[in-house]
C-alpha positions as CSV (number, residue, x, y, z in Angstrom):
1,X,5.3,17.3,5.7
2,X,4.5,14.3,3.7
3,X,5.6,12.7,0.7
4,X,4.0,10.5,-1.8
5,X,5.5,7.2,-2.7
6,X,4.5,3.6,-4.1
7,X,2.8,1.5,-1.6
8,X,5.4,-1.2,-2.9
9,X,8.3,1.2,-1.8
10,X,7.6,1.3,1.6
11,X,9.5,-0.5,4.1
12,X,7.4,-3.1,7.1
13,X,5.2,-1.4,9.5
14,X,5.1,2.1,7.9
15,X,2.2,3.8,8.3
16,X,0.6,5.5,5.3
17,X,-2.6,6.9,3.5
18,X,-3.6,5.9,0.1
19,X,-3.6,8.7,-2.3
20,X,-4.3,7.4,-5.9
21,X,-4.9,4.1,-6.9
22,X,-3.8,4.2,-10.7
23,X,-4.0,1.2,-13.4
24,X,-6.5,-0.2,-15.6
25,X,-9.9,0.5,-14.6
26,X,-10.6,-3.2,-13.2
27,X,-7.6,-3.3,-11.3
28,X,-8.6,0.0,-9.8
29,X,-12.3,-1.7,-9.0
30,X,-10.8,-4.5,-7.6
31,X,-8.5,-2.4,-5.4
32,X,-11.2,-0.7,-3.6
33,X,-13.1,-4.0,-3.6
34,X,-10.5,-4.6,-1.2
35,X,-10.4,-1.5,0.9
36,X,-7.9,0.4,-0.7
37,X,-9.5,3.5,-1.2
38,X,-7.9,6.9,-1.4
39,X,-8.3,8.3,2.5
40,X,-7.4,5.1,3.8
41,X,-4.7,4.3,6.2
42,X,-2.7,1.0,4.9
43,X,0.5,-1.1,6.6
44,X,2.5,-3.5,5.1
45,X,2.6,-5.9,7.7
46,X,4.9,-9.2,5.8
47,X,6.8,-9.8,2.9
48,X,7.2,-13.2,1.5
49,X,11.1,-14.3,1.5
50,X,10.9,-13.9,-2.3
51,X,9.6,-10.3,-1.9
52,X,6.3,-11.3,-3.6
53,X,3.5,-11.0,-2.8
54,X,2.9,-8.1,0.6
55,X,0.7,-8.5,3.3
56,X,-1.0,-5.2,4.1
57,X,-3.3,-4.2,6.9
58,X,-6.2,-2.4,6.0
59,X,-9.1,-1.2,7.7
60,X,-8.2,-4.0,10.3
61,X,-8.2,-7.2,7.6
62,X,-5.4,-8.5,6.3
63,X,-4.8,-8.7,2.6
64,X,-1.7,-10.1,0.4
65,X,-1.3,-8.2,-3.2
66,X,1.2,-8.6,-5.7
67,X,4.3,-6.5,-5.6
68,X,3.9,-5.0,-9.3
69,X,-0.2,-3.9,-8.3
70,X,1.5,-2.1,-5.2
71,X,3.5,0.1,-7.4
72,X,0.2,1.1,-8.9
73,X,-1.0,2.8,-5.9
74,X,0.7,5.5,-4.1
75,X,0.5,6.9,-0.7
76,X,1.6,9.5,1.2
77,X,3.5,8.7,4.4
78,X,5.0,11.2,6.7
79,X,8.5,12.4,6.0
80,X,11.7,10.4,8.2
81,X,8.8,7.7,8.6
82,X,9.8,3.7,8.5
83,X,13.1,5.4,9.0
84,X,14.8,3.2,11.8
């Protein structure tokens, strides 16, 4: 079972797939620019002390994003996952 969630939301070196990537339509091109394309598996890999912006892992690169554009895009992730 999975559930979907804001990427922001999950905790380091969870696992998940992007589902939606929602906002303004430039912010959405950008997004997938990037990688982040619905289908695609994505890890937040740091968070700056502050807790802005994330470091994800996608398709093996490394990107940093803003925490507000993570709400914007949700993912599934399996259920008890990042759960430690």
């Amino acid at each position: 079972m999975t559930q979907t969630v804001a990427l922001a939301s999950l905790p380091k070196h969870t696992a998940a797939v992007v589902r939606v990537v929602g906002g303004a339509r430039s912010f959405r091109r950008r997004m997938m620019e990037l990688g982040l394309v619905p289908g695609t598996a994505v890890v937040i890999t740091n968070v700056a002390p502050l807790g802005d912006p994330l470091e994800l892992l996608v398709r093996n690169c490394r990107l940093s994003i803003r925490r507000a554009e993570a709400e914007a895009i949700q993912v599934l992730r399996p259920d008890g996952a990042g759960a430690k």
